[in-house]
C-alpha positions, 0 to 999 in steps of 0.5 A: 520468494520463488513462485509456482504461478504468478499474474504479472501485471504490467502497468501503463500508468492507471489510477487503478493498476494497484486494485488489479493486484489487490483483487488478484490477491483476493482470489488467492493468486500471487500478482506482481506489478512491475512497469510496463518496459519491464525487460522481454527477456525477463518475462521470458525467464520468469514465464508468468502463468499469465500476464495482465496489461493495465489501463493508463491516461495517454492515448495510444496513438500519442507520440511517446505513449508507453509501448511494449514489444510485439513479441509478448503476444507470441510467448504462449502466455494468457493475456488480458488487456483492460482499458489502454491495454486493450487499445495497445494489443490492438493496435500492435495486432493489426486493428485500429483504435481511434478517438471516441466521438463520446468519451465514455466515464463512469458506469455504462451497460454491457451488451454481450455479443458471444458467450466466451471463457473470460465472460462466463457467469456475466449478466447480459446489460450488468454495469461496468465501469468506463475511462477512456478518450479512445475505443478500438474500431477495427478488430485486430486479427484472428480476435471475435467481437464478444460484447460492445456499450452504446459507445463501445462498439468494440468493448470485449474482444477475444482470441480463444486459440491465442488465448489473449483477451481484452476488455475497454472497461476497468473490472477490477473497480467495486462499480464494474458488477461481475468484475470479479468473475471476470478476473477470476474467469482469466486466472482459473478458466484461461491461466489455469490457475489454483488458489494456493496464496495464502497466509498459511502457505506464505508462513510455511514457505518463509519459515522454510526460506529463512531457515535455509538462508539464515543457519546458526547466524543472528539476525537483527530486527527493527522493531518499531512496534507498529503492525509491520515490524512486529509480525516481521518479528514474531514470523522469524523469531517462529523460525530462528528463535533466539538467534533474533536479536530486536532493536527498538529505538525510540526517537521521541516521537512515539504515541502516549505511553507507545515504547513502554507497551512495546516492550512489554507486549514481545518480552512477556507474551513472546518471550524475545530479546528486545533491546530499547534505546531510547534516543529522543533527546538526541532526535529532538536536538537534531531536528531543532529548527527544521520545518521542511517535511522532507528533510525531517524525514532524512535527519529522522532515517539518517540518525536512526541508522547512526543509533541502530548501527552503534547498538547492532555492533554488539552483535559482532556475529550478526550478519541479517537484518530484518525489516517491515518493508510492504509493497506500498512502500516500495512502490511509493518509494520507486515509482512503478511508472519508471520515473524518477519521482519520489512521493516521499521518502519512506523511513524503512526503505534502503539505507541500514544494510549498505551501512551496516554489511548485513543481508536484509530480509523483507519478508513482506516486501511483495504484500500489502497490509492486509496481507500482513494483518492475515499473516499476524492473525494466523501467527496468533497476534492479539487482535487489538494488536493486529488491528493498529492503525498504520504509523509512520517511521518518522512518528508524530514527527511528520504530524507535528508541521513546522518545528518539532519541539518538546512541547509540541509533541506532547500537545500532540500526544495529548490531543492523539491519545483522546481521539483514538480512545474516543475511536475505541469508545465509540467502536469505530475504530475498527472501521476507519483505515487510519484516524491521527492529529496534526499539529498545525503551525498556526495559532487562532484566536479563541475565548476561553473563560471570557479571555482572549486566547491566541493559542494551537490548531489541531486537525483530525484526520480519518480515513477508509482504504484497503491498502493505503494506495487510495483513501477517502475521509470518514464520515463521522456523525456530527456529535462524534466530532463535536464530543472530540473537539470539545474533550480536546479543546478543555483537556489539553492546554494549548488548543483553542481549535479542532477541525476535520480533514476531508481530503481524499488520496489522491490528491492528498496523501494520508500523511500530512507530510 
């Protein structure tokens, strides 16, 4: 998708660089991450109404940390540098940076030396948030002093006529208290930006961009039933209406009662052809003995595209693919770092097209979920709907650990079912991000009925988020988890044992593998 204004957001390798885009977004203004030896030459060609140099752990002055060309702050573009970008501009702009006798984390009070465009409406001694080893001790030139911390003598520096600015602190965390005014100072009082990202401009323009690429052709869609697919689904089929022709495969690993809902909800409320494969024998045979996650997650992709390939082929006249890719995937997939490490293997990226020769179509490949949530509300999705708890593409395959079996994924089922009507009993679980089970593979000793028994461990799992990026555990009420365990351990026969994970991400992943 072409857009008029866009924050490029160059990334050095922050904890924080997907909050900086997230909190953007907010303000109604497209951002775009992309690492930071993106080519000059495309900044040059692209020409962003500004461009955001994000924090990142190394310290400039190491041999090898990450670099950018001198050249960028000549292009006439706003630029702000937060934390580690700060120290780089300095340092490429004739000043210093040095390492900071008092490491400086956590909350710290701003002192504003000069009033200036990008802190405009900041309260003089508010919070912010600090994470660095290191802090500019010597101006760059042409840049004026604007605020300094106790151990920040240089915190806020600006350069009006260049219109390039920088800031040590992080104003994109929720503890910085006027981050938000500060960015929003940048985008519309620097950058000269307007508010047109939203969900009605975003339908608008994709319908229209659809429409022109796809002409009287067919278009396939996986649809796996889950928030992304779905509203990818009811978005194009608003373009292009019968020429989109869904394919739901259901490989066995779905949620109690998931498939036969599926179909029924996109055939009766909106009138779509939905053809339903159901391959789960077919799954299950191939995944018989493997216990390792990533090659779980292969087989599940490779056969999907086997089966998803065989029932394309009926639709000789088809030449576009539509899938639910979101940005998360795609930066969790490929790192946004430019390395080569791969978290996991994400079920809807690549693989279909390349096989298949059809053109693909990510209309949400640049958002997040909340986004796409915005756009399925506006699309006229049944809330309940909208609301669903994200779902991996492998299913309960990724939450049965060990061998996945017949058996095992119905004890799963089971458990899973009774935690999220519990969730939905107790209304909360419009609150929690995503809540599933795991299945462990270990057996523990119980007592059931004054026997001994030897039988499953299950593992409930809640977490809070924005966007699946970072994550932290719920704090349920005791009795919830009480009243859940015990509805679990009388009703589904092979678990003697509940317990609750309260790993945040990171270190750990939502998923368990």
């Amino acid at each position: 998708m072409i857009h008029k204004q866009k924050i490029l957001i160059l990334d050095f390798g922050s904890q924080y660089t997907q909050l900086i885009a997230r909190r953007i977004r907010e303000s109604k203004i497209y951002s775009e991450i992309h690492p930071h030896n993106y080519p000059l030459e495309k900044i040059k060609e692209e020409l962003p109404t500004g461009i955001i140099l994000s924090g990142g752990p190394m310290s400039v002055n190491d041999e090898g940390a990450p670099n950018i060309s001198k050249e960028i702050f000549e292009l006439g573009i706003p630029i702000l540098g937060i934390c580690y970008g700060l120290q780089l501009m300095s340092k490429h702009l004739s000043g210093k940076v040095e390492p900071a006798e008092d490491r400086e984390y956590g909350k710290a009070h701003l002192e504003i030396i000069d009033d200036d465009l990008l802190l405009m409406g900041v309260k003089d001694g508010s919070v912010i948030w600090m994470s660095h080893g290191d802090y500019v001790t010597k101006l760059p030139d042409g840049f004026h002093l604007t605020a300094k911390t106790d151990n920040s003598p240089l915190c806020a520096i600006s350069n009006p006529a260049k219109k390039i600015y920088g800031i040590q602190f992080h104003p994109e965390v929720t503890h910085t208290e006027f981050g938000k005014t500060i960015l929003n100072n940048f985008l519309y009082e620097i950058c000269g930006c307007s508010p047109d990202w939203t969900s009605e401009s975003f339908i608008t323009t994709t319908i229209d961009e659809v429409k022109k690429k796809v002409g009287g052709k067919k278009i396939i869609c996986a649809l796996s039933g889950g928030v992304d697919s779905s509203v990818a689904a009811v978005l194009i089929h608003k373009a292009i209406g019968d020429q989109l022709v869904c394919i739901h495969v259901d490989h066995g690993m779905m949620r109690k009662n998931e498939s036969a809902g599926i179909i029924k909800m996109f055939k009766e409320n909106y009138n779509m052809r939905v053809d339903h494969v159901d391959a789960s024998e077919l799954f299950l045979s191939k995944l018989k003995g493997v216990t390792e996650p990533e090659k779980k997650r292969k087989i599940i992709g490779n056969t999907f595209i086997e089966i998803f390939e065989n029932e394309a082929k009926k639709f000789s006249d088809a030449e576009f693919l539509v899938q639910g890719t979101l940005y998360p995937d795609v930066i969790e997939s490929v790192s946004v770092k430019g390395s080569s490490v791969t978290i996991k293997t994400h079920h809807n990226v690549g693989g279909l097209p390349d096989r298949m020769n059809l053109k693909l179509i990510e209309p949400f490949r640049e958002l997040f979920k909340d986004e796409v949530r915005a756009i399925g509300r506006e699309l006229g999705l049944p809330e309940i709907f909208i609301k669903r708890h994200p779902f991996p593409g492998p299913g309960l395959a990724v939450r049965v650990l060990g061998e996945i079996t017949k058996e095992r994924l119905e004890v799963l089922r089971e458990a899973d079912d009774i935690f999220i009507n519990e969730l939905h009993s107790a209304k909360i679980y419009d609150n929690i991000w995503q809540a599933f089970v795991v299945l462990l593979p270990v057996q523990s000793v119980g007592v059931m009925g004054d026997a001994r028994t030897y039988e499953n461990v299950v593992a409930l799992r809640a977490v809070t988020s924005t966007d699946g990026m970072t994550a932290d555990w719920y704090w349920f009420q005791p009795e919830f988890l009480e009243a859940v365990s015990n509805k679990i351990i009388r009703s589904v026969r092979g678990v003697n044992r509940v317990v609750y994970d309260i790993s945040s991400k990171p270190p750990a992943t939502i998923e368990w593998e």
